[in-house]
C-alpha beads as a LAMMPS data file, in Angstrom:
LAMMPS data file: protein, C-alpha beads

177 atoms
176 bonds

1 atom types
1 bond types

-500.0 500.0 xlo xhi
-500.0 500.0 ylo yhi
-500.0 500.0 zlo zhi

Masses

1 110.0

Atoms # bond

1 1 1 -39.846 49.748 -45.179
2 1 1 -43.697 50.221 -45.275
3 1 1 -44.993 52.548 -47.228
4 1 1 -46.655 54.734 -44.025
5 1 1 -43.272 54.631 -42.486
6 1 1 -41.919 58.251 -43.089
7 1 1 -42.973 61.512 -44.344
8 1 1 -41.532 61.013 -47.800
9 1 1 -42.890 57.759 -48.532
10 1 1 -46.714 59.135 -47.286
11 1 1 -49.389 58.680 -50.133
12 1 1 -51.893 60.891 -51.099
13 1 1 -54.745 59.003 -48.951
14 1 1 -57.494 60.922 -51.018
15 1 1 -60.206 58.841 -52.871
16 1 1 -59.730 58.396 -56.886
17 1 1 -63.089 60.136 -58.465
18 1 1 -65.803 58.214 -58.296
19 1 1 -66.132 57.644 -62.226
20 1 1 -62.544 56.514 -62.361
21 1 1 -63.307 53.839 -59.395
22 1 1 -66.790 52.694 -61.216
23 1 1 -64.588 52.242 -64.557
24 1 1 -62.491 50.089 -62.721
25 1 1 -65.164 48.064 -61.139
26 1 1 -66.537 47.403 -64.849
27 1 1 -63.117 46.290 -65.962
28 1 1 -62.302 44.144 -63.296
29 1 1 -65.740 42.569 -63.780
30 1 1 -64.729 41.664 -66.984
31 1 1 -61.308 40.221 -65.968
32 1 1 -63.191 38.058 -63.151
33 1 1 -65.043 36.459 -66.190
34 1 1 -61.943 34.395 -67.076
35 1 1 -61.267 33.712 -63.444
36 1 1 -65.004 32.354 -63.083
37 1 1 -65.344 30.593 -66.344
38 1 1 -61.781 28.855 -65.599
39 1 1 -62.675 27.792 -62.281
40 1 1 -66.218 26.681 -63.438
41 1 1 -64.546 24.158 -65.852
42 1 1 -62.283 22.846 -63.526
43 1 1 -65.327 22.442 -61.360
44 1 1 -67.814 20.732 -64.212
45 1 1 -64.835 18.521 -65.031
46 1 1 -64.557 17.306 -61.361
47 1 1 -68.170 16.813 -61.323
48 1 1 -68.255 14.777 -64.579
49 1 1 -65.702 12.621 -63.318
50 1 1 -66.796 12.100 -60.010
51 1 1 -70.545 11.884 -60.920
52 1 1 -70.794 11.045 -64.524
53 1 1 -73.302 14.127 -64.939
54 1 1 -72.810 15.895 -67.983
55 1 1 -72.982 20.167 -67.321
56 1 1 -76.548 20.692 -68.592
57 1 1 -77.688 17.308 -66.356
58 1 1 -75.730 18.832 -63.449
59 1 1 -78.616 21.533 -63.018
60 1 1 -80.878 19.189 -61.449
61 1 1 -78.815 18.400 -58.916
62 1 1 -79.223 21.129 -56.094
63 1 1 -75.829 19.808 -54.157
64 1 1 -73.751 20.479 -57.558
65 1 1 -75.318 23.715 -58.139
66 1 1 -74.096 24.935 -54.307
67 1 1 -70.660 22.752 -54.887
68 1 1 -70.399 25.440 -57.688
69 1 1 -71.566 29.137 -56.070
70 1 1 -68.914 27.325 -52.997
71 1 1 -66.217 27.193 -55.313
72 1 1 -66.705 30.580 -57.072
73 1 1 -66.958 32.625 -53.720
74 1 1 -63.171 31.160 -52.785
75 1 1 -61.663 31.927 -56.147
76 1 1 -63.203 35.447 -55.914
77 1 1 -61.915 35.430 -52.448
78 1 1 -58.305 33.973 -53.179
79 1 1 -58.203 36.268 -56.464
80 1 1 -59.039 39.427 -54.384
81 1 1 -57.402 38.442 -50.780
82 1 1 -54.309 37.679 -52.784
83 1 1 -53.967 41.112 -55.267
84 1 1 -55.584 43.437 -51.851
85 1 1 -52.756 42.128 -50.042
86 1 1 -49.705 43.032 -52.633
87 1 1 -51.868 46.299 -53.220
88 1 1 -53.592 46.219 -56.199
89 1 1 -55.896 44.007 -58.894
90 1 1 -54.621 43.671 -62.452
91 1 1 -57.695 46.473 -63.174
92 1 1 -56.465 48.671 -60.069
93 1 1 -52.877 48.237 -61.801
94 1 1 -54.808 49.708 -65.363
95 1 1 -56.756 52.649 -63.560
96 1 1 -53.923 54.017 -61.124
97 1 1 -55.790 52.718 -58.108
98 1 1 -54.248 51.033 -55.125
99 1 1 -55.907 49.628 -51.680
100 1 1 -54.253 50.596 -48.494
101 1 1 -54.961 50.718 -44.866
102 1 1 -56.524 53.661 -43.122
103 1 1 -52.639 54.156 -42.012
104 1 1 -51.369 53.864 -45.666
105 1 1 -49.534 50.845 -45.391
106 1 1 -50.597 47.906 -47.249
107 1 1 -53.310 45.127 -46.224
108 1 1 -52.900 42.432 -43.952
109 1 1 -54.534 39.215 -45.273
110 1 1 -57.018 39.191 -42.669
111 1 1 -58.391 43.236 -43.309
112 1 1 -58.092 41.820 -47.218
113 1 1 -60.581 39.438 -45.962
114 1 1 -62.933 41.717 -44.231
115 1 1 -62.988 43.659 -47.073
116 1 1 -63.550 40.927 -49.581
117 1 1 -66.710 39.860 -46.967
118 1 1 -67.976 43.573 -46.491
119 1 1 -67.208 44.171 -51.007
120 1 1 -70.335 41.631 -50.927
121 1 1 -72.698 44.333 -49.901
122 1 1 -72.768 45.377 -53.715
123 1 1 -74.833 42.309 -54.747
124 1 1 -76.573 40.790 -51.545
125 1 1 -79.265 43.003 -50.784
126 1 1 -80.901 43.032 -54.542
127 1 1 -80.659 39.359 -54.851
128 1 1 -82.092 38.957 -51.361
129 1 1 -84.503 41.731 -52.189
130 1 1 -86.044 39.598 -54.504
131 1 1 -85.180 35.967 -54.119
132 1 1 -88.648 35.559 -52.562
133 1 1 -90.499 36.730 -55.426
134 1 1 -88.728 34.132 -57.919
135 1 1 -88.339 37.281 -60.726
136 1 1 -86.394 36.272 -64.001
137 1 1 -82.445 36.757 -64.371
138 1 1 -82.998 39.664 -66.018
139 1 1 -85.016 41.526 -63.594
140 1 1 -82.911 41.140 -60.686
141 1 1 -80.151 42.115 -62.955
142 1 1 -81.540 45.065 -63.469
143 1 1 -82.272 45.513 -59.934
144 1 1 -78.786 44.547 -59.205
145 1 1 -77.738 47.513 -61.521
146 1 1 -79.167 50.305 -59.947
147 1 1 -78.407 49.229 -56.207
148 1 1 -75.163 49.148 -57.357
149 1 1 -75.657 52.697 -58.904
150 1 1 -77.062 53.473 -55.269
151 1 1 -73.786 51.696 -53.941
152 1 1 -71.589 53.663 -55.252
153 1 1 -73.469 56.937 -55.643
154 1 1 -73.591 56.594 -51.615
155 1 1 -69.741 57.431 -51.158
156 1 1 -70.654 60.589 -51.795
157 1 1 -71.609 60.876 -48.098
158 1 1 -68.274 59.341 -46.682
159 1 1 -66.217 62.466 -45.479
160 1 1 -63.158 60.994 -47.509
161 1 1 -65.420 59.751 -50.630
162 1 1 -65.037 56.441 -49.759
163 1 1 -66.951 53.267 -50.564
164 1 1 -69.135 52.530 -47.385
165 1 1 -67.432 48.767 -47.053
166 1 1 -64.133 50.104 -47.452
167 1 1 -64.773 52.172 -44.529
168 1 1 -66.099 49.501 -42.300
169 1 1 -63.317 47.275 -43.402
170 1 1 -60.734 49.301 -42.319
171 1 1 -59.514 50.192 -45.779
172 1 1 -58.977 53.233 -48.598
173 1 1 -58.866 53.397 -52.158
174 1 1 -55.916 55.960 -53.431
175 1 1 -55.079 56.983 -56.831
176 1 1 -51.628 56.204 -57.573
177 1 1 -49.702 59.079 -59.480

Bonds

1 1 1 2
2 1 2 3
3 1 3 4
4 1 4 5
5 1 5 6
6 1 6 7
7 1 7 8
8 1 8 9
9 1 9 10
10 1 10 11
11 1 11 12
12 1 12 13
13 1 13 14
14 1 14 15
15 1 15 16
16 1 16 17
17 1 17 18
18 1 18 19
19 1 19 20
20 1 20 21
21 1 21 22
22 1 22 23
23 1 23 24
24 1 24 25
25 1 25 26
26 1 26 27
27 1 27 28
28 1 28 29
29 1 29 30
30 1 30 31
31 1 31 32
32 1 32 33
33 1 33 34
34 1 34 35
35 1 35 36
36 1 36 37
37 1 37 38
38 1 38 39
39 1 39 40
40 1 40 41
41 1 41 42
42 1 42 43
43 1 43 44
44 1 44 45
45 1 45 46
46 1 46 47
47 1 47 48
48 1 48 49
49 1 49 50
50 1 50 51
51 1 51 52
52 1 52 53
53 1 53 54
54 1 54 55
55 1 55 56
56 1 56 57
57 1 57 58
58 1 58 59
59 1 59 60
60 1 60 61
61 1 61 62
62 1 62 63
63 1 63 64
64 1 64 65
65 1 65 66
66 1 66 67
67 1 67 68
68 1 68 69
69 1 69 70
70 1 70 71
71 1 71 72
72 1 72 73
73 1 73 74
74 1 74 75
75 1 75 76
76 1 76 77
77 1 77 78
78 1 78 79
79 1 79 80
80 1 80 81
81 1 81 82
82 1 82 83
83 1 83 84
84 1 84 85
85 1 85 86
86 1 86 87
87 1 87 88
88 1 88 89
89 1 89 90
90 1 90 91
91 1 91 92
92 1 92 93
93 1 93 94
94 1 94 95
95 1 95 96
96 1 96 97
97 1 97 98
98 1 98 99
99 1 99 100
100 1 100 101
101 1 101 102
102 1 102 103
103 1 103 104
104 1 104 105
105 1 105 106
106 1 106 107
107 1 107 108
108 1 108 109
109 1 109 110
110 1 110 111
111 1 111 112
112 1 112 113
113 1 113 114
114 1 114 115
115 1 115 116
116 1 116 117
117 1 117 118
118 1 118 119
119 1 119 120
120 1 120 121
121 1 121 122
122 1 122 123
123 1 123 124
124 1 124 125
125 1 125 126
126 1 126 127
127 1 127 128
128 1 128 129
129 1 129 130
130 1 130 131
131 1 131 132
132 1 132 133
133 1 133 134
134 1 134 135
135 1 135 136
136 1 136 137
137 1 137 138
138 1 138 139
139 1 139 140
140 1 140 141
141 1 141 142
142 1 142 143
143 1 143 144
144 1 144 145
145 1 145 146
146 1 146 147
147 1 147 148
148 1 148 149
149 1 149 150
150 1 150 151
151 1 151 152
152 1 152 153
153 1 153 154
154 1 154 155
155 1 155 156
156 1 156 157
157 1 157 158
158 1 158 159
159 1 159 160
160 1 160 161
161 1 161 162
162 1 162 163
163 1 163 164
164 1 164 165
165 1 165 166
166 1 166 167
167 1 167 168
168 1 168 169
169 1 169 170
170 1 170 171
171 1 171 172
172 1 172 173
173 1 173 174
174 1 174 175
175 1 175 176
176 1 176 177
């Protein structure tokens, strides 16, 4: 039985606070560092085989450097499609947060995937923002930082305190008692 499927079984379809959320999003950052730097070996392996271009060569190469930001967006995307669908991330698991529909059941792969697209809004408009004016890494990290301060600061003005792509996506964060 799905979890929306009677009264009894009905979560709590309120938003966890925001700090809670933002904690999670910092620890699940730091879980996706594994994921990344595991899948970037595999991937600089490959490479090294298949081109005989050793990592710190490999940066000349435009086509390698895309091959790479290609295969990072599908792990993300397989690592968060995958979790969203059962419910939770291992950091959701940590911080008593789960993802549901706006019905309270669990995602379908495909409104996993709309959400993994729309989650994107928390890093594409500073890095386009100021891709044209070539700034160093540590500027646009900066920058990065407070949109995403903006980013989340702005559920604040979702009537159910959600995050603005979890909205469009169809989705809801709940704290799980």
């Amino acid at each position: 039985m799905q979890r929306g499927a009677t009264s009894s079984l009905t979560p709590n379809l309120c938003a966890p606070p925001l700090i809670r959320r933002m904690a999670c999003w910092l620890y699940e950052g730091m879980l996706l560092f594994g994921v990344i730097v595991t899948s970037g070996l595999a991937y600089f392996i490959a490479a090294y085989w298949l081109t005989g271009l050793a990592p710190g060569e490999m940066s000349a190469q435009p086509q390698l450097k895309s091959g790479l930001q290609a295969i990072s967006f599908f792990v993300l995307g397989l690592y968060f499609i995958w979790f969203w669908h059962r419910g939770q991330t291992l950091a959701m698991k940590t911080w008593r947060i789960e993802i549901v529909d706006a019905t309270g059941d669990r995602l379908s792969r495909k409104t996993a995937l709309k959400r993994y697209i729309a989650s994107w809004l928390w890093f594409i408009p500073p890095v386009a923002a100021t891709a044209p004016f070539h700034l160093p890494a540590i500027e646009v990290g900066l920058l990065t930082v407070g949109w995403v301060l903006v980013w989340a600061l702005l559920s604040r003005f979702h009537p159910d305190r959600q995050f603005w792509h979890d909205a469009w996506a169809g989705t809801r964060l709940i704290s799980v008692d």
